[in-house]
C-alpha positions as CSV (number, residue, x, y, z in Angstrom):
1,X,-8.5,-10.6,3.7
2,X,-10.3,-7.3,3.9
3,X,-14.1,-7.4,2.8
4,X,-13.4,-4.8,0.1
5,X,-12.4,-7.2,-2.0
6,X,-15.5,-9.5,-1.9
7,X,-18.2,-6.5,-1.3
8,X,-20.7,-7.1,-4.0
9,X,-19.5,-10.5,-5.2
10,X,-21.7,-13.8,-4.9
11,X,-21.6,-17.1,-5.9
12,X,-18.6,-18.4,-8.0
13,X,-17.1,-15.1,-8.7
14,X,-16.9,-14.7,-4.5
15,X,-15.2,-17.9,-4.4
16,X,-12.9,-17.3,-7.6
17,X,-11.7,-14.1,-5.4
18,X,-11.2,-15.6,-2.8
19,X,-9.1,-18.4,-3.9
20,X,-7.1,-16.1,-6.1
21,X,-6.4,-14.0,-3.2
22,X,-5.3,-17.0,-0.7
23,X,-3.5,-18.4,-3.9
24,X,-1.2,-15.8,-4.6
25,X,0.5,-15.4,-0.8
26,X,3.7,-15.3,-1.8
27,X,3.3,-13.0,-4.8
28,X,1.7,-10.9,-2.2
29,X,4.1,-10.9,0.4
30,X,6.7,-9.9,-2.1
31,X,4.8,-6.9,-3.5
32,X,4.5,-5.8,0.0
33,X,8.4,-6.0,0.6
34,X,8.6,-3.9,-2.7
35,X,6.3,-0.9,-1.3
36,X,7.7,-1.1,2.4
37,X,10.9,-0.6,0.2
38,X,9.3,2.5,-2.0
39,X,7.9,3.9,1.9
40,X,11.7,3.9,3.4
41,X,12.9,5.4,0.1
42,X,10.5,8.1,0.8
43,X,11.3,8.8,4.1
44,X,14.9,8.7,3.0
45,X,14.2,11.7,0.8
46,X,12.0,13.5,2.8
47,X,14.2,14.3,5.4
48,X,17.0,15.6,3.1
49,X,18.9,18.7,4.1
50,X,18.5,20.0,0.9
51,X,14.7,19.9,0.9
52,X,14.6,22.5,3.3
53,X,16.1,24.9,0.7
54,X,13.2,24.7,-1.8
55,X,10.5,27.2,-1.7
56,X,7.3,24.5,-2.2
57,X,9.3,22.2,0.6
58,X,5.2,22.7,2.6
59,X,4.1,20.7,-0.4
60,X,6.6,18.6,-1.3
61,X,6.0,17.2,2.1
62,X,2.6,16.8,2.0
63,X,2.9,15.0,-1.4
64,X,5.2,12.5,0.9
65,X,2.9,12.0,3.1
66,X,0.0,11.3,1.1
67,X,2.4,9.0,-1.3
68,X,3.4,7.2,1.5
69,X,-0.3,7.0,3.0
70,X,-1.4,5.5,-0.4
71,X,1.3,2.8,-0.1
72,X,0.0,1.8,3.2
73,X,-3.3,1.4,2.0
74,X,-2.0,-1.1,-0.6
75,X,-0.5,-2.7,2.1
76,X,-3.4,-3.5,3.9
77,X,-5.4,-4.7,1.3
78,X,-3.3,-7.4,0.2
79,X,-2.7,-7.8,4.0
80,X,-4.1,-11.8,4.8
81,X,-5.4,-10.2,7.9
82,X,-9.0,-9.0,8.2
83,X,-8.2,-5.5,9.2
84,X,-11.4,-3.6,8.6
């Protein structure tokens, strides 16, 4: 569990994280499936032949990129792991 999610909590709301986060494992572990799923789907369509015809294909690309960034960083906050 990254400390993001307890920064600035005490007492029983700290706890009432905490056990909601360790609670829901398997609701978690799914949702992470789903946006691994979303990143391959990117990747899929960013390396399209066709891609390389449009005229904005620069940004296009860097909307990939920071798309798929964002999805990793949802992945590593509902990651069990302490990865801070």
């Amino acid at each position: 569990m990254k400390s993001t999610w307890i920064k600035g909590l005490e007492g029983q709301e700290l706890e009432e994280v905490k056990s909601a986060f360790f609670a829901g494992g398997h609701l978690r572990e799914r949702l992470k499936e789903l946006l691994e799923s979303k990143i391959k789907e990117n990747n899929k369509r960013r390396i399209t032949k066709e891609g390389y015809e449009s005229p904005s294909w620069g940004y296009e690309q860097a909307d990939c990129n920071g798309y798929e960034r964002a999805l990793l960083e949802v992945i590593s906050l509902i990651s069990q792991k302490n990865e801070d």
